[in-house]
PDB file of N, CA, C, O and CB in Angstrom:
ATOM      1  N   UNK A   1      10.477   8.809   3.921  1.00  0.00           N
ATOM      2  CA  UNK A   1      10.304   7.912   5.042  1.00  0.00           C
ATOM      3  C   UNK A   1       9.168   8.352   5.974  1.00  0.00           C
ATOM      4  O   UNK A   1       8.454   7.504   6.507  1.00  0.00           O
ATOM      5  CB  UNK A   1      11.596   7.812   5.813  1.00  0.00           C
ATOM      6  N   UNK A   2       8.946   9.975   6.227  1.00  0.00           N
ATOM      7  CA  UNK A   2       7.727   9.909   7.162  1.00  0.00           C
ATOM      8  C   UNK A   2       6.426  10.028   6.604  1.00  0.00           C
ATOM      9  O   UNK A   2       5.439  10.539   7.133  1.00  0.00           O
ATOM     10  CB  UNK A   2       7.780  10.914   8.130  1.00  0.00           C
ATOM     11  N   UNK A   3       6.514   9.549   5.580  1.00  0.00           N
ATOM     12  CA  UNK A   3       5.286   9.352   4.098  1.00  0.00           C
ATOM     13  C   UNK A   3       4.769   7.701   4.601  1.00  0.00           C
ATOM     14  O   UNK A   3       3.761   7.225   5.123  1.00  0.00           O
ATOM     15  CB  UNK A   3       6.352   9.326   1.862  1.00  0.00           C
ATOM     16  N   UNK A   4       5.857   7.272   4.195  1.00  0.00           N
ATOM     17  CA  UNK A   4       5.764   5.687   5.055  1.00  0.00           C
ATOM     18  C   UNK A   4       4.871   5.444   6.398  1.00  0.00           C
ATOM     19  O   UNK A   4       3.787   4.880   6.549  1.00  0.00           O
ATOM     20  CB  UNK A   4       7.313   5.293   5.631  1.00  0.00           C
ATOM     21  N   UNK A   5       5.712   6.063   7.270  1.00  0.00           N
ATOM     22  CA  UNK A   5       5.413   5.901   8.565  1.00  0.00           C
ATOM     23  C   UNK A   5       3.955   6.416   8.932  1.00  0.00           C
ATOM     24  O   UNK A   5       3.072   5.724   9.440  1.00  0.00           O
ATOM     25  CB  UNK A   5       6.455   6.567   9.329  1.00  0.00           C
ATOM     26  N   UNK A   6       3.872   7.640   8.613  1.00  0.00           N
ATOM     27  CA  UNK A   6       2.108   8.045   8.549  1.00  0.00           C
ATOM     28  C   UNK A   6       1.190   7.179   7.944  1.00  0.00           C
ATOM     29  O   UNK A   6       0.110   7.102   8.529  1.00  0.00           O
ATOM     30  CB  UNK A   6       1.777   9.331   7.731  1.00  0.00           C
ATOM     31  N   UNK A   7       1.354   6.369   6.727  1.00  0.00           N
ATOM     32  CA  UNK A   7       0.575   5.847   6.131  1.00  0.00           C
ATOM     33  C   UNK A   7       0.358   4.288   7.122  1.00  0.00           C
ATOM     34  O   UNK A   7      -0.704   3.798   7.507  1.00  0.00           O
ATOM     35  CB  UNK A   7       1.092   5.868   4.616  1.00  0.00           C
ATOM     36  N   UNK A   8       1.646   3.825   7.315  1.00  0.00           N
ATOM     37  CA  UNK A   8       1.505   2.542   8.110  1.00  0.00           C
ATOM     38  C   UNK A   8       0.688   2.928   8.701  1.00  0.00           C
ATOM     39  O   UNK A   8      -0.473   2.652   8.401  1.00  0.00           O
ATOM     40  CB  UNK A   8       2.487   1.933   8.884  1.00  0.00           C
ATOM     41  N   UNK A   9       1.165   4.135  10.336  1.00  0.00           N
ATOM     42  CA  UNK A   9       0.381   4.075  11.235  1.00  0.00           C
ATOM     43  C   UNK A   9      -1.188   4.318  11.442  1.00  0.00           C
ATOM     44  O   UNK A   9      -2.047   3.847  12.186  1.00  0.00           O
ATOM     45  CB  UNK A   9       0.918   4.637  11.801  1.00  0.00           C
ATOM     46  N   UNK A  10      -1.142   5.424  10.274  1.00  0.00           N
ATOM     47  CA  UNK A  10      -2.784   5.693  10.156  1.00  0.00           C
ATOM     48  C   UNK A  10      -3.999   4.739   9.411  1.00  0.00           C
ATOM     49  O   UNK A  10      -5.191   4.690   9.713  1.00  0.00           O
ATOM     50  CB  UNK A  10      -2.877   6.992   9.388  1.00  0.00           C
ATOM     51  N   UNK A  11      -3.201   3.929   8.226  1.00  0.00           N
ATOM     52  CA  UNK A  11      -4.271   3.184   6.923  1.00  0.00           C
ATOM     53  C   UNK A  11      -4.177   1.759   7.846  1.00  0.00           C
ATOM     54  O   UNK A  11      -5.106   1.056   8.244  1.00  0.00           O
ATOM     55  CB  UNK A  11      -3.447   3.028   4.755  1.00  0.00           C
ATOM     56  N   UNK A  12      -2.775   1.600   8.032  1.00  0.00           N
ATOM     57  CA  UNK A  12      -2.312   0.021   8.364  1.00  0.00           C
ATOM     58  C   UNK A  12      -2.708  -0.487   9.923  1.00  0.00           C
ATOM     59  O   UNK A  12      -3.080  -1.523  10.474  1.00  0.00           O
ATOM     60  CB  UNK A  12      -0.499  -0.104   8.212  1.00  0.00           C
ATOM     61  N   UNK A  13      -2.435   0.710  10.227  1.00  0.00           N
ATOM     62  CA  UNK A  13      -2.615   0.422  12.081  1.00  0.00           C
ATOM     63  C   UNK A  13      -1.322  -0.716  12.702  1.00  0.00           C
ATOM     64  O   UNK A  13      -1.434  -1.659  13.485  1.00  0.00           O
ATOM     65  CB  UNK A  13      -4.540  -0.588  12.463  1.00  0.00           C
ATOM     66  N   UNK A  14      -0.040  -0.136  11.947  1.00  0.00           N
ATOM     67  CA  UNK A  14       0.942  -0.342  12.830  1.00  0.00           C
ATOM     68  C   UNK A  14       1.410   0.249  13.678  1.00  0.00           C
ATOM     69  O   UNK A  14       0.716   1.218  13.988  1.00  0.00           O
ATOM     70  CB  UNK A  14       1.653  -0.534  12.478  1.00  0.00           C
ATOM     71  N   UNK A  15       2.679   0.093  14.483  1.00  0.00           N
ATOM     72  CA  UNK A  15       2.946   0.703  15.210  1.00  0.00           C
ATOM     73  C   UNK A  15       4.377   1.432  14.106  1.00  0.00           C
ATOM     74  O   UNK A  15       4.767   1.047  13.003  1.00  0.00           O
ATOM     75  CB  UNK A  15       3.026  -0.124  16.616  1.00  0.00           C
ATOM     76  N   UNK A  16       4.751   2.318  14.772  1.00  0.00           N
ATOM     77  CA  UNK A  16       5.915   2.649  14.477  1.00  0.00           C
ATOM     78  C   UNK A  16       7.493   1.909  14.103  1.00  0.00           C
ATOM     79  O   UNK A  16       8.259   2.005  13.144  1.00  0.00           O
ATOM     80  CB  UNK A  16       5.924   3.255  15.319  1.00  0.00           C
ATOM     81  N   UNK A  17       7.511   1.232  15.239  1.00  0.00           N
ATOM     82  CA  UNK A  17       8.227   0.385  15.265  1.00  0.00           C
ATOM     83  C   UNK A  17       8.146  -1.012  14.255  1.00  0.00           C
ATOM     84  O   UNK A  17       9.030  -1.486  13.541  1.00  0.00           O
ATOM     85  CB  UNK A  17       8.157   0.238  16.447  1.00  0.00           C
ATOM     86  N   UNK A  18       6.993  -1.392  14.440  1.00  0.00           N
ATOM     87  CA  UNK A  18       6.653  -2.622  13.162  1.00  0.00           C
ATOM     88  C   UNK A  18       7.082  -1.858  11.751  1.00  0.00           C
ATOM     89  O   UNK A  18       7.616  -2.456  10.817  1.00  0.00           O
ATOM     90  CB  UNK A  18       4.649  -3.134  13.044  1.00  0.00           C
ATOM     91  N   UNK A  19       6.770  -0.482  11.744  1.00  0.00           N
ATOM     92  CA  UNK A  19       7.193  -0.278  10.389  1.00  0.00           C
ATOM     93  C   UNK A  19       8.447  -0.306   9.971  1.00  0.00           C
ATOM     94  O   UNK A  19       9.004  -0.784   8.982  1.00  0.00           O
ATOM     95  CB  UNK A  19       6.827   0.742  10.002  1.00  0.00           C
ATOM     96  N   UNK A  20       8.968   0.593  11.371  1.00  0.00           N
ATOM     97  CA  UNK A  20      10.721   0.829  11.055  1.00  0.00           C
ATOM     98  C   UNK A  20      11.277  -0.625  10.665  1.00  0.00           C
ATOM     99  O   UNK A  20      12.089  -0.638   9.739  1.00  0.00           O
ATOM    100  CB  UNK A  20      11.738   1.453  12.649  1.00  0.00           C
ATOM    101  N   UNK A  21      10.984  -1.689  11.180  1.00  0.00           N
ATOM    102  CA  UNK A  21      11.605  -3.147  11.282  1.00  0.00           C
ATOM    103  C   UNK A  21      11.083  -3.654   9.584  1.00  0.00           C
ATOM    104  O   UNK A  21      11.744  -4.626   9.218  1.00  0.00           O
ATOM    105  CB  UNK A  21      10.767  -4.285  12.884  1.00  0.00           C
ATOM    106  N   UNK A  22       9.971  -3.142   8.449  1.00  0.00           N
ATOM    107  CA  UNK A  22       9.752  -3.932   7.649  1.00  0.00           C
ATOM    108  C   UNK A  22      10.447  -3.173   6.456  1.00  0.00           C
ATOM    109  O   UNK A  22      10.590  -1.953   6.368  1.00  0.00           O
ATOM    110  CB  UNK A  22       8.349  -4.316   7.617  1.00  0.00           C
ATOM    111  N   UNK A  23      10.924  -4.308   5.392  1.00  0.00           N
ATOM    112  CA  UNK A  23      11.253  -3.202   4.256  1.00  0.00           C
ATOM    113  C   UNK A  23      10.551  -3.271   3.865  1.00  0.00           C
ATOM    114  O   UNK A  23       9.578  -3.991   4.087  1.00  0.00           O
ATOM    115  CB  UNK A  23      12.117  -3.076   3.384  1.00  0.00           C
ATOM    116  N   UNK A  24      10.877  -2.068   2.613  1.00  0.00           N
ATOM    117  CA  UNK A  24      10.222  -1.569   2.110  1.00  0.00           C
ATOM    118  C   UNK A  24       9.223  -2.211   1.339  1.00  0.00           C
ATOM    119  O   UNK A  24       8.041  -1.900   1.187  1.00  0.00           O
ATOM    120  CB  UNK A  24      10.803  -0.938   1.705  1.00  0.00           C
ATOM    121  N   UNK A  25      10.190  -3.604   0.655  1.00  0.00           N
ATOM    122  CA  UNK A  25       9.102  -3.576  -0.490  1.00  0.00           C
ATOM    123  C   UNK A  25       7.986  -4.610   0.343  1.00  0.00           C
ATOM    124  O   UNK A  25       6.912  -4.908  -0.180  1.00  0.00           O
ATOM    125  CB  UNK A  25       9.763  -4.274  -2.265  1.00  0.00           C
ATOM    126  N   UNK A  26       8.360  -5.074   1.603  1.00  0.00           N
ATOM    127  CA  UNK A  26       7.234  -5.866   2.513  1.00  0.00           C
ATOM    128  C   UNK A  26       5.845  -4.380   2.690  1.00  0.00           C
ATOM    129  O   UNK A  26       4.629  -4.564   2.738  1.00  0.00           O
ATOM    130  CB  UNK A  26       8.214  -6.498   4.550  1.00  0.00           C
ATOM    131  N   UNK A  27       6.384  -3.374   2.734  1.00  0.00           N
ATOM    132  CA  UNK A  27       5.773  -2.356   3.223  1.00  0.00           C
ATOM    133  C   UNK A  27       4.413  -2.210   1.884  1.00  0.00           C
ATOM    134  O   UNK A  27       3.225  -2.471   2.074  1.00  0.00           O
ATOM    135  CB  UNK A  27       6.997  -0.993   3.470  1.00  0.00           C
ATOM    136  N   UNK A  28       5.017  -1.737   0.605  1.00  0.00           N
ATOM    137  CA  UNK A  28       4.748  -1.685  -0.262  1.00  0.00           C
ATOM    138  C   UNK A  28       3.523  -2.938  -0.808  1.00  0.00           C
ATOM    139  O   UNK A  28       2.463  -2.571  -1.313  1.00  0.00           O
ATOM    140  CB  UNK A  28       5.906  -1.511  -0.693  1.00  0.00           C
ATOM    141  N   UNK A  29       3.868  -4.462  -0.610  1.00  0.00           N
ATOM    142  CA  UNK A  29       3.254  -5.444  -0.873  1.00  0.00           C
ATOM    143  C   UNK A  29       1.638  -4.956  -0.461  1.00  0.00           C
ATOM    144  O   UNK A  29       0.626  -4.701  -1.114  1.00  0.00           O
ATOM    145  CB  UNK A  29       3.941  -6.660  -0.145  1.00  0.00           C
ATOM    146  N   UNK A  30       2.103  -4.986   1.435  1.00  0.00           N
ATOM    147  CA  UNK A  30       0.572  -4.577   2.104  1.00  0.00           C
ATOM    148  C   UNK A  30      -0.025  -4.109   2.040  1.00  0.00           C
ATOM    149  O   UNK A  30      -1.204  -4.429   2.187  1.00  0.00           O
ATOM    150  CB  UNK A  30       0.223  -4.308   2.795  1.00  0.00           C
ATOM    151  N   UNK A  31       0.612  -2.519   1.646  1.00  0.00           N
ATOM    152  CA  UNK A  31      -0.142  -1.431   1.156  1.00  0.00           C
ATOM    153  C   UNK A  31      -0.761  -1.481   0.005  1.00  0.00           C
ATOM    154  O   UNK A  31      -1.807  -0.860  -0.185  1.00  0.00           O
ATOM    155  CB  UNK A  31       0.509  -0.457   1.086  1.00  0.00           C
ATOM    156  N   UNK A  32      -0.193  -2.222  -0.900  1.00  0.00           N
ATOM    157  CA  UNK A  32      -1.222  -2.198  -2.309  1.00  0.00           C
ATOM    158  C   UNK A  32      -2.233  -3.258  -2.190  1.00  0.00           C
ATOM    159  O   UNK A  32      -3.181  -3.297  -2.974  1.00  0.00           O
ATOM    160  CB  UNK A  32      -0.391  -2.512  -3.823  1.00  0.00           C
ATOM    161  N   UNK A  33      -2.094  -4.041  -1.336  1.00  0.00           N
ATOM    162  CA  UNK A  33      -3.148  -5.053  -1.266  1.00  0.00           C
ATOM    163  C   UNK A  33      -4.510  -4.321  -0.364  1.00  0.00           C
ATOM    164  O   UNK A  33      -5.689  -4.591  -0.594  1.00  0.00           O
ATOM    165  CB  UNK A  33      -2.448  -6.524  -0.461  1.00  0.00           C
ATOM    166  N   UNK A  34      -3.994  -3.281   0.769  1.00  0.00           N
ATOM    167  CA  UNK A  34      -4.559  -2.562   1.032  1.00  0.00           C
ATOM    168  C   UNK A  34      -5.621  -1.441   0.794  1.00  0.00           C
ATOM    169  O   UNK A  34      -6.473  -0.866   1.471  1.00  0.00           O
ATOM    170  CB  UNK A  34      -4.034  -2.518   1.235  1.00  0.00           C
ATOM    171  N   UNK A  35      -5.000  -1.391  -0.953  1.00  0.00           N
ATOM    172  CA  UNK A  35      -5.839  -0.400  -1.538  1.00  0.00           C
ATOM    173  C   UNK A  35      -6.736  -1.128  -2.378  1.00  0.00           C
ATOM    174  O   UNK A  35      -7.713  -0.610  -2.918  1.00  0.00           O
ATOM    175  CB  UNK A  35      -5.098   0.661  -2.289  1.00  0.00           C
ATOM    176  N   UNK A  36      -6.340  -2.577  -2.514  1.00  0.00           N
ATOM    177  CA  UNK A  36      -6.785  -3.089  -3.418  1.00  0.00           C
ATOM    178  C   UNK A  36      -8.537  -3.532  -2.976  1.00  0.00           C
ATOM    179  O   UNK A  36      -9.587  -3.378  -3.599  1.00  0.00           O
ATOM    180  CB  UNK A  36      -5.725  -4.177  -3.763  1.00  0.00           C
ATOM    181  N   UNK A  37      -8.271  -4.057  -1.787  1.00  0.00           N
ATOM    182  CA  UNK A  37      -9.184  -4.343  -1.154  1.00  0.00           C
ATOM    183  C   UNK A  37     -10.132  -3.885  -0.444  1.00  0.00           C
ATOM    184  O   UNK A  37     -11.000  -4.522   0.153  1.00  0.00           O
ATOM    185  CB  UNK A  37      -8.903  -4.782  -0.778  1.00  0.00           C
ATOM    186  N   UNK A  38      -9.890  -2.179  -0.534  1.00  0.00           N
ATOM    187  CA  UNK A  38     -10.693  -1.205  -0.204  1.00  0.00           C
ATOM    188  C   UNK A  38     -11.329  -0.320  -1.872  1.00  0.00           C
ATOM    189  O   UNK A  38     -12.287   0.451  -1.808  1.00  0.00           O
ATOM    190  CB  UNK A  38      -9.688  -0.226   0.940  1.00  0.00           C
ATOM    191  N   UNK A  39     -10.751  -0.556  -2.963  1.00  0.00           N
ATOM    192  CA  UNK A  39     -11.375  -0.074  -3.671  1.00  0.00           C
ATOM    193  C   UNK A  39     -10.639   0.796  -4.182  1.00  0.00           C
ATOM    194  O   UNK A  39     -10.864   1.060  -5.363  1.00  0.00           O
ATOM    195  CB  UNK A  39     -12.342   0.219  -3.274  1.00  0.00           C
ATOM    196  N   UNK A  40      -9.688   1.420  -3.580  1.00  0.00           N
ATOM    197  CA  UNK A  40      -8.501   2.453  -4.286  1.00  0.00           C
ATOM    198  C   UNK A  40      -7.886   2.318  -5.073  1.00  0.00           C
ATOM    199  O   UNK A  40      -7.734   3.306  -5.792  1.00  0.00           O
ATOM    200  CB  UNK A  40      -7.631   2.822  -3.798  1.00  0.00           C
ATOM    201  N   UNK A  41      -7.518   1.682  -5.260  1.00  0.00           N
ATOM    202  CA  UNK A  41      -6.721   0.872  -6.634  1.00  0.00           C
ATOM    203  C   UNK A  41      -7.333   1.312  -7.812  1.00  0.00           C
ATOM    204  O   UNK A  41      -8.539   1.099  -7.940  1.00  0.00           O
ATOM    205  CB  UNK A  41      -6.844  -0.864  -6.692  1.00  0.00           C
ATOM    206  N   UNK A  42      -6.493   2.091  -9.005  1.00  0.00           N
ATOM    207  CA  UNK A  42      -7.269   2.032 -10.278  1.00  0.00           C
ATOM    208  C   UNK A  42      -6.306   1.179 -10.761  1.00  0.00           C
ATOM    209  O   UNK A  42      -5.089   1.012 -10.674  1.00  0.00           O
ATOM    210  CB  UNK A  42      -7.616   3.392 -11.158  1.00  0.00           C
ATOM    211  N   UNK A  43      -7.845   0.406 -11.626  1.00  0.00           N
ATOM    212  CA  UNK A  43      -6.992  -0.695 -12.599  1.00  0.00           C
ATOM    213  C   UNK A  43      -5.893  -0.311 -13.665  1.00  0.00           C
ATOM    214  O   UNK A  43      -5.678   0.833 -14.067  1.00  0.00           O
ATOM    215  CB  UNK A  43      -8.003  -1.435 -13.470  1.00  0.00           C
ATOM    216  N   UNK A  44      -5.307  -1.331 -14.014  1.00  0.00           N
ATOM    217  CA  UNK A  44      -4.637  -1.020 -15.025  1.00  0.00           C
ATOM    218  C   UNK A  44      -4.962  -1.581 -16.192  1.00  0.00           C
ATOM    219  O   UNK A  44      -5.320  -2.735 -16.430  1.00  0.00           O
ATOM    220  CB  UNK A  44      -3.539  -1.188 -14.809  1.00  0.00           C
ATOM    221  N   UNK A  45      -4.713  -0.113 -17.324  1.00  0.00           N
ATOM    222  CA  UNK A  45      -5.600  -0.388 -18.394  1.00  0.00           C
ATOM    223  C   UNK A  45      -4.700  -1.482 -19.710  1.00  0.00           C
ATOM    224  O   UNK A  45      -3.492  -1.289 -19.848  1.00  0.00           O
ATOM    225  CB  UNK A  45      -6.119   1.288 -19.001  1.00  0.00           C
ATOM    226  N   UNK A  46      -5.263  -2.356 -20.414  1.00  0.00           N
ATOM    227  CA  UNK A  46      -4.346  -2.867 -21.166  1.00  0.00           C
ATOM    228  C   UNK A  46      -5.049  -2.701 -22.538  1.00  0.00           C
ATOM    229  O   UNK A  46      -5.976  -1.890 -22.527  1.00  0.00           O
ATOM    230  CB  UNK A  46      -3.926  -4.289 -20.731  1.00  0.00           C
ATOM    231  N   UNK A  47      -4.813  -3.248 -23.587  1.00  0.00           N
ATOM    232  CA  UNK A  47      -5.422  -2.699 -25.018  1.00  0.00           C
ATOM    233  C   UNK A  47      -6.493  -3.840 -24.976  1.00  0.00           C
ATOM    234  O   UNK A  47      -7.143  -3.845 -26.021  1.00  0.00           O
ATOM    235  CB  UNK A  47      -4.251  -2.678 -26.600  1.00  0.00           C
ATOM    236  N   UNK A  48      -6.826  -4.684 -24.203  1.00  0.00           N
ATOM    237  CA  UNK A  48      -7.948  -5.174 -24.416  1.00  0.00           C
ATOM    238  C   UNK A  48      -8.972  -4.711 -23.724  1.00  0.00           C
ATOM    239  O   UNK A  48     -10.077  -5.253 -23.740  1.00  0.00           O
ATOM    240  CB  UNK A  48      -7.892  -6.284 -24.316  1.00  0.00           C
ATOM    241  N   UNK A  49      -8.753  -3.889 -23.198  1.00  0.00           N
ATOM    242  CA  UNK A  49     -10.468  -2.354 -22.329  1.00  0.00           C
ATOM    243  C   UNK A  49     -10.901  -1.802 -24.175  1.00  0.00           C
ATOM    244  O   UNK A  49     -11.997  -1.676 -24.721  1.00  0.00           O
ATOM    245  CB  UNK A  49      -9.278   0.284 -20.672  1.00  0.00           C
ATOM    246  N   UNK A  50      -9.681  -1.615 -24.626  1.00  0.00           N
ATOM    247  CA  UNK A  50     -10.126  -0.831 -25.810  1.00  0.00           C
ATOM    248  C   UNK A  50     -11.200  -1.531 -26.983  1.00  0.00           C
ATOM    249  O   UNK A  50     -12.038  -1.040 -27.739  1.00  0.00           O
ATOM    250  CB  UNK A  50      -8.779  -0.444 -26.521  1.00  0.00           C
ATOM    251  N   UNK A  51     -10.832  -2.607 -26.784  1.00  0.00           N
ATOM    252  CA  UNK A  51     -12.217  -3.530 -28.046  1.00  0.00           C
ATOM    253  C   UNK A  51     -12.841  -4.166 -27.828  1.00  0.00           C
ATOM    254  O   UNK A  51     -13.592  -4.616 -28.693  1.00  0.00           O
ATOM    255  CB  UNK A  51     -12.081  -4.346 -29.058  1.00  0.00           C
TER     256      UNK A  51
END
């Protein structure tokens, strides 16, 4: 949980409280869209990268 909360407050720029109030997997949604849209995200590979 304070894995969460650091990441909201520092990547997301919530407050504390906005986080405590969202679940998780609302938490989770943002955050990967978060990475997505900054470039962090590695793709995922499927067998068609391979040919």
């Amino acid at each position: 949980m304070p894995r969460i909360i650091y990441i909201g407050m520092t990547k997301l720029n919530y407050t504390e409280k906005e986080i405590l109030e969202m679940t998780p997997r609302k938490f989770f949604i943002i955050y990967d869209e978060f990475l997505s849209l900054n470039g962090l995200k590695e793709e995922e590979l499927s067998i068609e990268h391979f040919f």
